[in-house]
N, CA, C and O of each residue as an XYZ file, in Angstrom:
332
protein
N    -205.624     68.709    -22.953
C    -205.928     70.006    -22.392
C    -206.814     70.819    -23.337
O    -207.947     71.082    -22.933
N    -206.476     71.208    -24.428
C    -207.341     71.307    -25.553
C    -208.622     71.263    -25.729
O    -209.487     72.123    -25.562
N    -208.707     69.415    -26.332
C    -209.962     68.936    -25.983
C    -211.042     69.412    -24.827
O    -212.266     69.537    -24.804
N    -210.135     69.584    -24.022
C    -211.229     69.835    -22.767
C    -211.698     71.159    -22.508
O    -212.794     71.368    -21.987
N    -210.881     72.091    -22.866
C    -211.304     73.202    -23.205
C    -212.510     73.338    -23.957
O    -213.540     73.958    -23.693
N    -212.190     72.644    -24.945
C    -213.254     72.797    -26.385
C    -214.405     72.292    -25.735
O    -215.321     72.979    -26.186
N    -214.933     71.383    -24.835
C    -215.906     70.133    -24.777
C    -216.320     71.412    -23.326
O    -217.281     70.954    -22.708
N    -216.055     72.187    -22.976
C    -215.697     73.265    -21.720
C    -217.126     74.141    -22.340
O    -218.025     74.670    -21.687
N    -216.980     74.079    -23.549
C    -217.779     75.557    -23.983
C    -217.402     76.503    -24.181
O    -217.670     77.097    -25.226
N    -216.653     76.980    -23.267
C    -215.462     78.213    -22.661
C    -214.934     78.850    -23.856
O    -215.112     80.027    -24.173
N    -214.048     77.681    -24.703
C    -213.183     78.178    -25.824
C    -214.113     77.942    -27.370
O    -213.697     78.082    -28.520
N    -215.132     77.643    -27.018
C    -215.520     77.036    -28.474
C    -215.572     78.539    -29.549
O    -215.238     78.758    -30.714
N    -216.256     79.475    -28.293
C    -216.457     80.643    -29.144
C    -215.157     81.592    -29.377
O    -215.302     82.576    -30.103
N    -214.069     81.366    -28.867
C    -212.992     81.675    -29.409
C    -211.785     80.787    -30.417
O    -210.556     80.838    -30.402
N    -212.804     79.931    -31.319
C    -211.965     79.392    -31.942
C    -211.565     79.860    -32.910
O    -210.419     79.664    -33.313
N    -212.853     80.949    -33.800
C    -212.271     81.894    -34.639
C    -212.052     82.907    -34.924
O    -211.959     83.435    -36.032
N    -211.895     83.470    -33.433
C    -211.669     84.954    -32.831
C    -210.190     84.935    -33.189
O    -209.422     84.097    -32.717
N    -209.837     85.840    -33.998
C    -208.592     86.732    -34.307
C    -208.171     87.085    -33.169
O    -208.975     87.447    -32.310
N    -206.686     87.046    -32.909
C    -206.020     88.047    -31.978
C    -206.112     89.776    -32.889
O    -206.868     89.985    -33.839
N    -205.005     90.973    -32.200
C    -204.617     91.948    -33.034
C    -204.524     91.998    -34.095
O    -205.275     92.642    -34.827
N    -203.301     91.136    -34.551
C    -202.724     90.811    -35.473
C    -203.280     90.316    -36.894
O    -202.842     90.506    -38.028
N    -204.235     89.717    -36.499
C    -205.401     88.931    -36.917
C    -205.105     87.207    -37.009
O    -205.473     86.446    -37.904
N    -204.436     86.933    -35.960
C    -203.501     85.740    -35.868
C    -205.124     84.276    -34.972
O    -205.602     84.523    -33.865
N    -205.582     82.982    -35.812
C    -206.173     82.552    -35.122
C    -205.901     81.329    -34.314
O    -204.752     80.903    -34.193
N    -206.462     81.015    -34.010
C    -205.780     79.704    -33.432
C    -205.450     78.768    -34.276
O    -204.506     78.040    -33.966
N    -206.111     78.567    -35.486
C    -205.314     77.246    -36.406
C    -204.057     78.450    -36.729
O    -202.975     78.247    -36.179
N    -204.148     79.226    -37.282
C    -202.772     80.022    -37.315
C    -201.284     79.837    -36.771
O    -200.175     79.699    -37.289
N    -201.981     79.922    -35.013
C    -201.046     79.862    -34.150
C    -200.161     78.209    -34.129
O    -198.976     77.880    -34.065
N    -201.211     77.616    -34.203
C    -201.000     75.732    -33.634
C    -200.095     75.535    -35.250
O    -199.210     74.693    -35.401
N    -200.538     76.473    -36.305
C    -199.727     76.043    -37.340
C    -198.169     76.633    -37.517
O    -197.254     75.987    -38.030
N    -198.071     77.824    -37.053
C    -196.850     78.401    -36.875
C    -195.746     77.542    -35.848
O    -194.516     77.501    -35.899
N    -196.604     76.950    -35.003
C    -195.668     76.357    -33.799
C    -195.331     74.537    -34.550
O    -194.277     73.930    -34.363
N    -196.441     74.034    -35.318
C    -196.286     72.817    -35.453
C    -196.724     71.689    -34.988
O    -196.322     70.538    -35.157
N    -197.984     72.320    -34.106
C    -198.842     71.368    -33.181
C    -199.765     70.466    -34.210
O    -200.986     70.591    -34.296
N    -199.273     69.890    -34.685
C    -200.262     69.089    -35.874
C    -201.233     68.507    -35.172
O    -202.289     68.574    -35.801
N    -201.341     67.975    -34.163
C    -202.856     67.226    -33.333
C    -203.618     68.696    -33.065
O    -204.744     68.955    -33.491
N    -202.959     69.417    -32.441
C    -204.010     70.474    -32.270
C    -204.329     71.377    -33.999
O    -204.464     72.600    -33.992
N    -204.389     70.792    -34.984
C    -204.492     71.759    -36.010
C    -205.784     70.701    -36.950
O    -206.804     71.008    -37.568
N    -205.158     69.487    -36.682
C    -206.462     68.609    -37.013
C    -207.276     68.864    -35.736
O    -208.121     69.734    -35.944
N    -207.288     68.571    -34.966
C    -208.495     68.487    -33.429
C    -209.255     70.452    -34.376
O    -210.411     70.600    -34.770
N    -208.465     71.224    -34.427
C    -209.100     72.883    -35.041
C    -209.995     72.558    -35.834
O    -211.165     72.804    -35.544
N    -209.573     71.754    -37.350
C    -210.303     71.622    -38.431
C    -211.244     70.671    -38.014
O    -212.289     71.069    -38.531
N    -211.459     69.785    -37.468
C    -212.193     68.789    -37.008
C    -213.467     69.763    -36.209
O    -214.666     69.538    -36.044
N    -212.820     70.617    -35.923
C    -214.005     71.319    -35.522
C    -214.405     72.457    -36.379
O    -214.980     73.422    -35.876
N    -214.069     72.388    -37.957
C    -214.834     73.352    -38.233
C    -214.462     74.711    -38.490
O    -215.187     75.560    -39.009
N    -213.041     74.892    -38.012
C    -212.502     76.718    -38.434
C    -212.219     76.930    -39.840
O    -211.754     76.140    -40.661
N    -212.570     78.096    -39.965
C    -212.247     78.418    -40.954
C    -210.567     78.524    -41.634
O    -209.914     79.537    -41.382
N    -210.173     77.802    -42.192
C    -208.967     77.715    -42.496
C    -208.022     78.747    -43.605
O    -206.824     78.870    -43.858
N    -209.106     79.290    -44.013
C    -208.760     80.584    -44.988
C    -208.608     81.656    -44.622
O    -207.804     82.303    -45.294
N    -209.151     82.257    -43.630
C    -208.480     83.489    -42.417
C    -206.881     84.254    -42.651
O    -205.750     83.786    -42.523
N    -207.202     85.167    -42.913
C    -205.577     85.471    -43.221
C    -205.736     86.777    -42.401
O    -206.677     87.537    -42.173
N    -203.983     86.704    -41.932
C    -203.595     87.973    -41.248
C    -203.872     89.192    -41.586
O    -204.395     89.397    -42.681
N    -203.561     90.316    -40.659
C    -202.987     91.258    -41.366
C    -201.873     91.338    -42.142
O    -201.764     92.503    -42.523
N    -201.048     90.695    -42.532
C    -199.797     90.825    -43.041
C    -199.933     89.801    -44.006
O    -198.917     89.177    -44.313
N    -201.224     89.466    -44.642
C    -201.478     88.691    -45.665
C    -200.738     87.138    -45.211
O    -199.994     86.626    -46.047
N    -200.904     86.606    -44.227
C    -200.551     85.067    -44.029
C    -201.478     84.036    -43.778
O    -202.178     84.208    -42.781
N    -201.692     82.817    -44.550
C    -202.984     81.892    -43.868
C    -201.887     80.942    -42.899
O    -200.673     80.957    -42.692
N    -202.864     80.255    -42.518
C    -202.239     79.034    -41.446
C    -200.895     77.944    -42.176
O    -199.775     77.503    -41.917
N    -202.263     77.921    -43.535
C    -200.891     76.905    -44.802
C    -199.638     77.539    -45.011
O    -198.579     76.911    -45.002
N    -199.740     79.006    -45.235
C    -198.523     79.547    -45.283
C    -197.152     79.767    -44.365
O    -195.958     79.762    -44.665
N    -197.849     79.960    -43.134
C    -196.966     80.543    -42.072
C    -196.419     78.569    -41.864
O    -195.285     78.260    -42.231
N    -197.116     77.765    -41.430
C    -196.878     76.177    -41.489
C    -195.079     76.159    -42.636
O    -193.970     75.904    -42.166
N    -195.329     76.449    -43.865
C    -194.575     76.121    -44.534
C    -193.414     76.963    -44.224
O    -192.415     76.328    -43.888
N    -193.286     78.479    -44.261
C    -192.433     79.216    -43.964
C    -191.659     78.808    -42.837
O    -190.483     79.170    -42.803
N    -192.167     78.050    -41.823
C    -191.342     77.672    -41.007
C    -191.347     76.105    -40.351
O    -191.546     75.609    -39.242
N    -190.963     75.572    -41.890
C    -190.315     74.376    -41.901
C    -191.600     72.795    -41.258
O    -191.395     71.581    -41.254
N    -192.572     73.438    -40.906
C    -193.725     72.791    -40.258
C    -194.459     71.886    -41.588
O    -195.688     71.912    -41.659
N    -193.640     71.069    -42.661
C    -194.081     70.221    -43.600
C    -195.111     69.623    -43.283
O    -195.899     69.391    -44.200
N    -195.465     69.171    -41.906
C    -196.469     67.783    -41.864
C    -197.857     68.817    -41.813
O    -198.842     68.590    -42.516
N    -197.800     69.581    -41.195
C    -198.778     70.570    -40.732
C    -199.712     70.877    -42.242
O    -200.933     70.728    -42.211
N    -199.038     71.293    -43.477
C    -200.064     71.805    -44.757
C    -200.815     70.214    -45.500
O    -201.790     70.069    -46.237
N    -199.617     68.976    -44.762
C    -200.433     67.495    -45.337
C    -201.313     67.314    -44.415
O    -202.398     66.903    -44.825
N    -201.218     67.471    -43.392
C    -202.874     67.152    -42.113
C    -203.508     68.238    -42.575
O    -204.709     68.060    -42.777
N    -203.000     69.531    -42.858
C    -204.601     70.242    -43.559
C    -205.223     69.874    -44.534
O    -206.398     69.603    -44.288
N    -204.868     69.737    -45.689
C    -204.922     69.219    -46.491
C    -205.433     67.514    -46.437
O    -206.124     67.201    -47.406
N    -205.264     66.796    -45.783
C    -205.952     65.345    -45.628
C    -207.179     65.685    -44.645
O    -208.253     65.145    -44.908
N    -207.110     66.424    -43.681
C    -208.680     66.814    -42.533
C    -209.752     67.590    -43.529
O    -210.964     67.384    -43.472
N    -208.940     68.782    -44.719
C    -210.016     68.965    -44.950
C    -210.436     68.433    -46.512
O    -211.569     68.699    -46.911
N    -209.788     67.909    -47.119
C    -210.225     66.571    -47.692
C    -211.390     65.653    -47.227
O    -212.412     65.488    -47.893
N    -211.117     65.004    -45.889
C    -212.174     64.247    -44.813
C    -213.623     64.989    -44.942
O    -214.671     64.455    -45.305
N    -213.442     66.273    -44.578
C    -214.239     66.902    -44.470
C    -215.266     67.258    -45.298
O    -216.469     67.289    -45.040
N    -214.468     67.632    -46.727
C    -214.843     67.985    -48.011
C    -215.808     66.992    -48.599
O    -216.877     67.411    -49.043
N    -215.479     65.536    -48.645
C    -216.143     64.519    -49.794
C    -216.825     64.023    -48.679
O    -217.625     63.097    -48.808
């Protein structure tokens, strides 16, 4: 569903549109634990350093709530990415 969004056009330009909060979508997919949708995010490119208003990145909020695999797929995608 995702994917198809993304490949849509539709969502591409809201991939690193902040909500209020300043909450983004790798944010969100990381708070919940969606690890495919957080690599499929970085795979495309978001900025992963984005932090809330309330001073939180994606790595952080991931860990705070127990979402372990989530800061090693960031960490290995943007590795991939990096070298």
């Amino acid at each position: 569903m995702v994917e198809e969004l993304l490949r849509s056009g539709t969502a591409s330009a809201l991939l690193h549109q902040p909500n209020l909060q300043g909450e983004t979508p790798l944010y969100v997919a990381s708070f919940h634990g969606y690890l495919d949708i957080v690599r499929l995010l970085i795979s495309k490119k978001v900025n992963s350093r984005i932090v809330t208003k309330a001073r939180a990145s994606a790595l952080l909020v991931a860990v705070q709530q127990g979402h372990h695999e989530v800061p090693c797929g960031l960490a290995r995608q943007l590795a991939r990415l990096t070298y």
